[in-house]
C-alpha positions in Angstrom: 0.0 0.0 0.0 1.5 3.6 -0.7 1.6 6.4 1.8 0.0 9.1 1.4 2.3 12.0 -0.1 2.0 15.4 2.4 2.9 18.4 0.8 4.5 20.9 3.7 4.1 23.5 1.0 0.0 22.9 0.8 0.1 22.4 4.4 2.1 24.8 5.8 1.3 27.9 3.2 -1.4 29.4 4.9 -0.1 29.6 8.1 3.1 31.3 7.3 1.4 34.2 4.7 -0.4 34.7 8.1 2.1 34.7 10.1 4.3 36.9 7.9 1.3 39.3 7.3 0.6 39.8 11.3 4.5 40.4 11.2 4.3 43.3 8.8 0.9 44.7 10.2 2.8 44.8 13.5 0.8 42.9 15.1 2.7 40.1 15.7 5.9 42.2 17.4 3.0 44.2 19.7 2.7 41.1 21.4 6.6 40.9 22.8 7.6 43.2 25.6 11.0 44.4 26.6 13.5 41.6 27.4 14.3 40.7 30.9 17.8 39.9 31.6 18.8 38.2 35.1 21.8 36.9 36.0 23.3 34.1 38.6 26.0 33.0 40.7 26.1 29.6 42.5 28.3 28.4 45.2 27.5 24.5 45.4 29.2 21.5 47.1 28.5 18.6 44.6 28.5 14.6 45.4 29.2 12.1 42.9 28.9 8.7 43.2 28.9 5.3 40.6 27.5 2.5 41.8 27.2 -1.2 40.0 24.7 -3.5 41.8 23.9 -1.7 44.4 28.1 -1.6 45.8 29.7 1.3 45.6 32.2 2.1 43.0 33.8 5.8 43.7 32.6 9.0 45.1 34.0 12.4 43.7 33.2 15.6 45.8 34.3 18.8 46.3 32.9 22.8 45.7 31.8 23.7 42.4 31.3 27.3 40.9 28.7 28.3 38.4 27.7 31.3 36.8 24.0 32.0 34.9 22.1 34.2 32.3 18.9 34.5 31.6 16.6 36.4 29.3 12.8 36.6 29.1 10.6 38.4 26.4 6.8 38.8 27.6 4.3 37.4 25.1 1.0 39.0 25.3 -1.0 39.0 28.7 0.4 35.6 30.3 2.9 33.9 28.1 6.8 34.8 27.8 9.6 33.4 25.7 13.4 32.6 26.8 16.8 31.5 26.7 18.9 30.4 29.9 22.4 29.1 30.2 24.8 28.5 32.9 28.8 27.4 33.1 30.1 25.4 35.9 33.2 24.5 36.8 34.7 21.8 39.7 38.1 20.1 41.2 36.9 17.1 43.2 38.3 14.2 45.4 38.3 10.8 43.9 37.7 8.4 45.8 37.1 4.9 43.5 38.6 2.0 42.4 40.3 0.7 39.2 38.0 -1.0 37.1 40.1 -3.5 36.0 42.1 -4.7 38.9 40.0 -2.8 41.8 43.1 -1.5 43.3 42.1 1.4 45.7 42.5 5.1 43.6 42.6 8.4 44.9 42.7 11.5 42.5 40.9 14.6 41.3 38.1 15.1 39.0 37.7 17.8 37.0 34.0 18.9 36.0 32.8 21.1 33.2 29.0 21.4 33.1 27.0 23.8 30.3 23.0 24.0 30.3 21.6 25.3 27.7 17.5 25.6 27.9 14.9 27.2 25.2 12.1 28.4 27.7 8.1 28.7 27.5 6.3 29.4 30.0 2.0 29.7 29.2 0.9 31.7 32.4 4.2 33.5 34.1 2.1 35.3 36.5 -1.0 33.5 37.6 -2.0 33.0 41.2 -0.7 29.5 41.5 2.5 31.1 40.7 4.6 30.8 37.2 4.9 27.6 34.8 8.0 27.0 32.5 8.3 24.1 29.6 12.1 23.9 28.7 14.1 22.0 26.3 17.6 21.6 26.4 21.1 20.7 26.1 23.0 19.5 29.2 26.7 19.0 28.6 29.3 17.5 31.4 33.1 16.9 30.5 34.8 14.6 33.3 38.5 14.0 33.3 39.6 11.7 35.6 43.7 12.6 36.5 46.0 10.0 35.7 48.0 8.7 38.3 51.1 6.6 39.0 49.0 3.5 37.7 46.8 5.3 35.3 46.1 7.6 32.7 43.9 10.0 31.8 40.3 9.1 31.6 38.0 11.6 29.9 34.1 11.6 29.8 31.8 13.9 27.9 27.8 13.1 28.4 25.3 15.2 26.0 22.0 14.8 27.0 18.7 16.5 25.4 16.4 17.1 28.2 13.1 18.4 28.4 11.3 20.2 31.7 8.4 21.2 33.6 9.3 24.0 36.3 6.7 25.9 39.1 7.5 28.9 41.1 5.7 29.9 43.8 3.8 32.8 44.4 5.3 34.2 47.7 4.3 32.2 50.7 5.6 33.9 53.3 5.8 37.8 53.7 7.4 39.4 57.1 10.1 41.8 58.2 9.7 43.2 54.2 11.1 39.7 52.5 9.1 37.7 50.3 9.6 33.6 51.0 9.0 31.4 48.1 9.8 28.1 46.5 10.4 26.4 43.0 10.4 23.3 41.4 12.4 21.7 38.4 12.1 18.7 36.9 14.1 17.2 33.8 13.8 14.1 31.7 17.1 13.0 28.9 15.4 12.7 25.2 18.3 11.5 23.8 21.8 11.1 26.1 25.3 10.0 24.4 28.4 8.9 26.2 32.0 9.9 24.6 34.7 8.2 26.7 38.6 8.5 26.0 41.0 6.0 27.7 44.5 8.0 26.6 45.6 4.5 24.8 44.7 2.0 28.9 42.7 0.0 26.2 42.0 -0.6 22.7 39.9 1.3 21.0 40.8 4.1 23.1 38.1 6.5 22.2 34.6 5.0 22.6 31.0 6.3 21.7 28.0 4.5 24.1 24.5 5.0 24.5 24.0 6.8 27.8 21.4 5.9 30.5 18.6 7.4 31.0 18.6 10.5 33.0 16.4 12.6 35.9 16.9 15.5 37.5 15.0 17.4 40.3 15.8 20.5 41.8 14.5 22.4 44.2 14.9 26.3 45.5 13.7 28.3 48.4 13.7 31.8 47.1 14.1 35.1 49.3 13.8 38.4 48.3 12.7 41.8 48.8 9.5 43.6 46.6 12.0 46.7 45.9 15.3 44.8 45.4 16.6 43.3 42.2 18.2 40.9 44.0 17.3 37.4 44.7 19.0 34.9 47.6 18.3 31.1 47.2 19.3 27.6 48.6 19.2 25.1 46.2 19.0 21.0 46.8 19.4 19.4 43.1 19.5 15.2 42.6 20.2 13.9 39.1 19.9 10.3 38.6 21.5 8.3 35.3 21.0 4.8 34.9 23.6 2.1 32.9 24.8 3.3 29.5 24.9 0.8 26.7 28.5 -1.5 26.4 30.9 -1.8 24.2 34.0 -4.3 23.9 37.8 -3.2 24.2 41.0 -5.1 24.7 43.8 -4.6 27.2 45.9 -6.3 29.7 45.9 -8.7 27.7 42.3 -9.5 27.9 38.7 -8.3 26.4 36.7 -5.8 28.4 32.6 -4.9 28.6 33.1 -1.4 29.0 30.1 1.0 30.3 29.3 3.9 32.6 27.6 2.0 35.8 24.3 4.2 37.2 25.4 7.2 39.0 23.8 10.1 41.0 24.9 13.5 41.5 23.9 15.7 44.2 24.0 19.5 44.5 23.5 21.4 47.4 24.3 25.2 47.4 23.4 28.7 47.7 22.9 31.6 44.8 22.3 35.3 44.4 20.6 36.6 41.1 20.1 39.8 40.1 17.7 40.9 37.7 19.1 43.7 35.0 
């Protein structure tokens, strides 16, 4: 049986002329109101740990730095538009195992994380508080340091997520502070693995299907109705289950290689100040 043949010109035609002709009337841009920039600075102690059947693996931990931007265009009475990114940076303690031999390993991580989110929010100011739909790139480069037994390991995860968030109204109002709360919650689309072993086995460089991954996060917010600054604690838990395998050779034997589950906790403070 054929399928059916869809024309995106017949379909999609009428729609843009529309779109193009509310553009030039004006109409369209009325919509949009001035972009609203904020920006962020985190101070968070971060917690990672690999487990494999339940037994732990390693644990890396240590302070981690980030910085934030954020803009938001208004769209018409409710809605708003956006783009958010943050950059952070850690050196942590590693505290592990080899996964060959299982010889006790101590060394230092060092993290680079990027988020990237497209934002959409359909009723930012409602009295349930604000809504936000975000999809997303969230980018972490791990290199493991070598050490008299090892090399290098590097590890770059790129995961597509896609998230619901919820602020609060203010819930608590005394001494001139408003007291509020918000909720994030992220789901990976699509999550690929990149792993480098600096020639420990053969292939060295690797490409794996990464596990699935979740994060929560959640803020208390404090601020004052005249202030454009912001003060928040922030508790964030992401959760990554058991990338796909591949084979590689060394020591004179084969290896399964894969990234065992894994969780990372955040837990932190950050000030924001809205431009």
């Amino acid at each position: 049986m054929p399928f059916p043949r869809l024309s995106l010109r017949s379909r999609f035609r009428r729609p843009l002329l529309a779109m193009l002709a509310a553009s030039a009337s004006g109409t369209g841009l009325a919509q949009f109101g001035p972009v609203e920039f904020s920006g962020s600075a985190d101070l968070t102690r971060r917690t990672l740990v690999e487990r494999s059947g339940g037994a732990r693996l390693l644990t890396e931990e240590g302070p981690m730095a980030r910085l934030g931007l954020r803009a938001v265009r208004p769209w018409g009475e409710q809605a708003a538009v956006g783009l958010s990114g943050t950059f952070a940076l850690a050196a942590l303690d590693y505290d592990g195992r080899t996964s060959t031999t299982g010889i006790p390993l101590f060394t230092r991580t060092r993290h680079a994380e990027t988020e990237l989110d497209l934002l959409f929010s359909p009723a930012r100011d409602t009295p349930l508080g604000s809504f936000w739909l975000s999809l997303g790139l969230l980018d972490n480069r791990r290199l493991i340091r070598a050490t008299a037994i090892t090399p290098d390991l590097y590890e770059r995860s790129s995961a597509f997520m896609a998230g619901l968030s919820w602020r609060t109204p203010p819930l608590v109002q005394a001494g001139g502070w408003s007291l509020g709360a918000e909720a994030q919650f992220k789901l990976s689309v699509e999550h690929r693995l990149h792993v480098n072993f600096h020639g420990a086995l053969s292939p060295s460089k690797l490409r794996l299907a990464g596990g699935n991954k979740e994060l929560l996060r959640l803020r208390l917010l404090a601020s004052r109705p005249d202030s454009p600054w912001e003060w928040s604690a922030e508790w964030s838990r992401l959760s990554q289950g058991v990338s796909g395998s591949a084979t590689a050779t060394g020591l004179g034997q084969t290896w399964i290689v894969f990234q065992p589950e894994l969780t990372v906790r955040d837990v932190g403070l950050r000030v924001t100040r809205r431009f």
